[in-house]
C-alpha positions in Angstrom: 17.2 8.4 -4.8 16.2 9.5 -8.3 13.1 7.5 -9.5 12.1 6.7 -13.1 9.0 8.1 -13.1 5.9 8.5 -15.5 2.4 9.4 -15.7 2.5 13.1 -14.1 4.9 12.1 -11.4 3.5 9.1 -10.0 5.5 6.0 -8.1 4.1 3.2 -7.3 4.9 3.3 -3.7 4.2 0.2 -1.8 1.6 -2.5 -1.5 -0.7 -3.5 1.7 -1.2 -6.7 3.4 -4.1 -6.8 6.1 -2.8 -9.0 8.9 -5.8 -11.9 9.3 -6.6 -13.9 12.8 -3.3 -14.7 13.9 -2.3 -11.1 14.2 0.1 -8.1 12.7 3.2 -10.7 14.5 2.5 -14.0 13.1 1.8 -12.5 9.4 5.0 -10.3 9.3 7.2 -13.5 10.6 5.1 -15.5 7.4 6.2 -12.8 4.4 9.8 -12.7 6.4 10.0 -16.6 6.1 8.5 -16.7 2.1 10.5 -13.9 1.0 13.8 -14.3 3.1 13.9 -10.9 5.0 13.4 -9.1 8.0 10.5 -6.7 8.5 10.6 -3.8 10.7 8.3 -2.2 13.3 6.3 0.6 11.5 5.0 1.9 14.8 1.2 3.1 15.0 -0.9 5.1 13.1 -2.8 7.0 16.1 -5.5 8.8 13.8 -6.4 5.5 11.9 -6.7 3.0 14.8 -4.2 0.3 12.8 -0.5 -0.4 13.3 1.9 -2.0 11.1 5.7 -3.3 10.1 7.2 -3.1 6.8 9.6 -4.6 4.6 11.6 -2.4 2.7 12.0 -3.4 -1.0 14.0 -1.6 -4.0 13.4 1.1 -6.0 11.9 3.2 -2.7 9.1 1.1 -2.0 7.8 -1.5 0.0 5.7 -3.9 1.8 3.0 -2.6 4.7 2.1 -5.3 6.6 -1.1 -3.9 9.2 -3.6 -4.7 11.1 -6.7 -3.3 13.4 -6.6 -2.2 16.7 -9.4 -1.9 19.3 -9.4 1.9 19.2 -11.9 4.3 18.5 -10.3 5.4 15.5 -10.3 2.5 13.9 -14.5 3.1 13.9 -14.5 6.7 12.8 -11.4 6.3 10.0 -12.1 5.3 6.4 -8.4 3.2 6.7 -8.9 1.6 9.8 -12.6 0.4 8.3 -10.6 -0.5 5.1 -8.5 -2.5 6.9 -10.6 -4.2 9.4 -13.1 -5.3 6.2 -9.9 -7.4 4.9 -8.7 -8.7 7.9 -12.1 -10.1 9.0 -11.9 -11.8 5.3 -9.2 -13.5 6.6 -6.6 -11.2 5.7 -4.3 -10.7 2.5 -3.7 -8.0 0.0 -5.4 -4.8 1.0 -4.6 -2.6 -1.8 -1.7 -0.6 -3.9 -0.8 3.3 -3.2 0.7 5.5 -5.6 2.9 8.4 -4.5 2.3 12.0 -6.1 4.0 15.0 -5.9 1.1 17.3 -5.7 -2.6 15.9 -5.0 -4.6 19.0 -6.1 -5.6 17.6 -9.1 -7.3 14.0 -7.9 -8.4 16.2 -4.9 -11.3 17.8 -7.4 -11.3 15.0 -9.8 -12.6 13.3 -6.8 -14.7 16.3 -4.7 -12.8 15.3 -1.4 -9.7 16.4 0.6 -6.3 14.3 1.3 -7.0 13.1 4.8 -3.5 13.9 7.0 -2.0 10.6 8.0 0.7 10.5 10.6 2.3 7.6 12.2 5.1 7.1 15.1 7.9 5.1 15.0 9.1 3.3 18.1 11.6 5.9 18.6 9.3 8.6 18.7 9.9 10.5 15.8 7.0 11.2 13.7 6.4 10.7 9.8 3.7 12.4 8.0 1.8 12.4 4.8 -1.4 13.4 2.9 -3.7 10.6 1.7 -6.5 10.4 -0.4 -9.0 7.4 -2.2 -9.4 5.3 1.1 -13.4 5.3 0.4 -12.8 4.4 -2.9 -10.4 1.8 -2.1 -13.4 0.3 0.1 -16.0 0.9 -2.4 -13.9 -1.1 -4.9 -10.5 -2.5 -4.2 -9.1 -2.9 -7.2 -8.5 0.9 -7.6 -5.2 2.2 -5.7 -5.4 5.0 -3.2 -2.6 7.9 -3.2 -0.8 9.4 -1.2 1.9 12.4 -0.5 4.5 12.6 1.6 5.4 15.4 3.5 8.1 14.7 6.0 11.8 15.0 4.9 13.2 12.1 2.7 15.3 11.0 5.6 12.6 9.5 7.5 10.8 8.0 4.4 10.3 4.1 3.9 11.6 4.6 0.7 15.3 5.9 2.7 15.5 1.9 4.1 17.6 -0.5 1.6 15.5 -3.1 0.2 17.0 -6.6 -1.3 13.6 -7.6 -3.1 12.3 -6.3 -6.0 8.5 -5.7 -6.5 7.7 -7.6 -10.2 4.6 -7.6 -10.9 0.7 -7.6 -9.6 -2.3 -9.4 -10.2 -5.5 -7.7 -10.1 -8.9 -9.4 -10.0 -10.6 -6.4 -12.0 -10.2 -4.3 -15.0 -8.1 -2.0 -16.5 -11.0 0.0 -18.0 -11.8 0.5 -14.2 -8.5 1.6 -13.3 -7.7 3.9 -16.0 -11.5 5.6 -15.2 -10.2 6.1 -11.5 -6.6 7.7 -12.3 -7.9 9.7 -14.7 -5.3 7.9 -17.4 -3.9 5.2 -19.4 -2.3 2.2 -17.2 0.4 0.5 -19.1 1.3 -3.0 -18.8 4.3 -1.8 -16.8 3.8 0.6 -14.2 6.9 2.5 -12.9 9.0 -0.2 -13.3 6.0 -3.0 -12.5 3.8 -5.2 -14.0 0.3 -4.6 -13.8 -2.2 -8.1 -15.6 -5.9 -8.0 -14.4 -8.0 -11.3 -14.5 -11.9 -11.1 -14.6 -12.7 -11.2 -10.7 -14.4 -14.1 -9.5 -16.4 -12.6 -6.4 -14.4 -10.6 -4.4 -12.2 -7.4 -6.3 -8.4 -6.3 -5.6 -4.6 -7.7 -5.8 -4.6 -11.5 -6.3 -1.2 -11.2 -6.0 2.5 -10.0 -5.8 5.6 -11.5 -7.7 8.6 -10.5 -6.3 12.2 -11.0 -7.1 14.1 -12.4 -4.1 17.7 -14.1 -3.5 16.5 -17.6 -4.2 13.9 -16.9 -7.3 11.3 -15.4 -8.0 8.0 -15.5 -4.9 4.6 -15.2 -5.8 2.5 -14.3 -2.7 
């Protein structure tokens, strides 16, 4: 799949939601019931103390839909804090993740090292990548984190078909803020999505995601 990409390589790759008090079940069967889809069982992320399900979307991206788990990891790992933080808000949009080819650069642009993500699929086979920006992501979640995959495309979320269409997100932030972070000018339309930013009113990040579905348009 050949991507239309801009800015030095970069794809937005998917959007998270942070499963709130009713659980990683209950909020998957929710986004399957607005947005008229099936998710699929993600499997666990071992080193991050969180597992998930996703939905797959077009244009090789999609939705993560995770939660916490009472694991040790979950204490130690910068994700698995990230995550618990929005679920014990009650849940909702944890954040947006851009896919690079090469991290090097935001590696010393930021002073820190991709942290090696890996997660198992109920199968058993494994799916890996590098990740980097989770701290900054809980610092201040407006700002995306990125990430780089490194497992063959085959086993990729962006491989699964996808009948929705990511159209547009809502940030409660500024663009000032993300430009500073990425290093670069954010256009209004970001690989293919819309990026608008209103002035937050307490708490930072994704208000929320438009997407294009088989009976309209769904804001969530």
């Amino acid at each position: 799949m050949v991507f239309d990409r801009q800015n030095r390589g970069m794809h937005l790759d998917h959007v998270i939601y942070a499963a709130g008090s009713e659980g990683l079940k209950a909020e998957a069967k929710r986004l399957e019931s607005l947005l008229g889809v099936k998710s699929i069982d993600g499997g666990l992320h071992p080193g991050f103390g969180t597992q998930m399900r996703l939905i797959p979307l077009q244009d090789g991206r999609h939705i993560e839909i995770v939660e916490v788990l009472d694991h040790p990891a979950a204490e130690k790992a910068p994700y698995g804090q990230a995550v618990r933080e929005r679920s014990t808000l009650g849940g909702g949009w944890l954040g947006w993740v851009i896919c690079m080819d090469d991290l090097d650069s935001y590696e010393t642009r930021l002073e820190r090292k991709a942290a090696h993500g890996a997660r198992h699929f109920p199968d058993g086979r494994r799916l890996e990548w590098e990740q980097l920006g989770v701290l900054g992501l809980i610092a201040d979640p407006q700002v995306p984190f990125f990430i780089r995959w490194i497992s063959e495309p085959s086993l990729l979320p962006s491989a699964l078909p996808g009948s929705i269409k990511l159209e547009e997100i809502e940030i409660a932030g500024h663009r000032e803020r993300i430009e500073e972070w990425l290093g670069e000018e954010l256009p209004d339309v970001f690989d293919g999505v819309k990026i608008n930013f209103d002035a937050p009113n307490g708490y930072p990040g994704i208000m929320s995601v438009t997407f294009s579905t088989e009976n309209g348009p769904v804001r969530i």
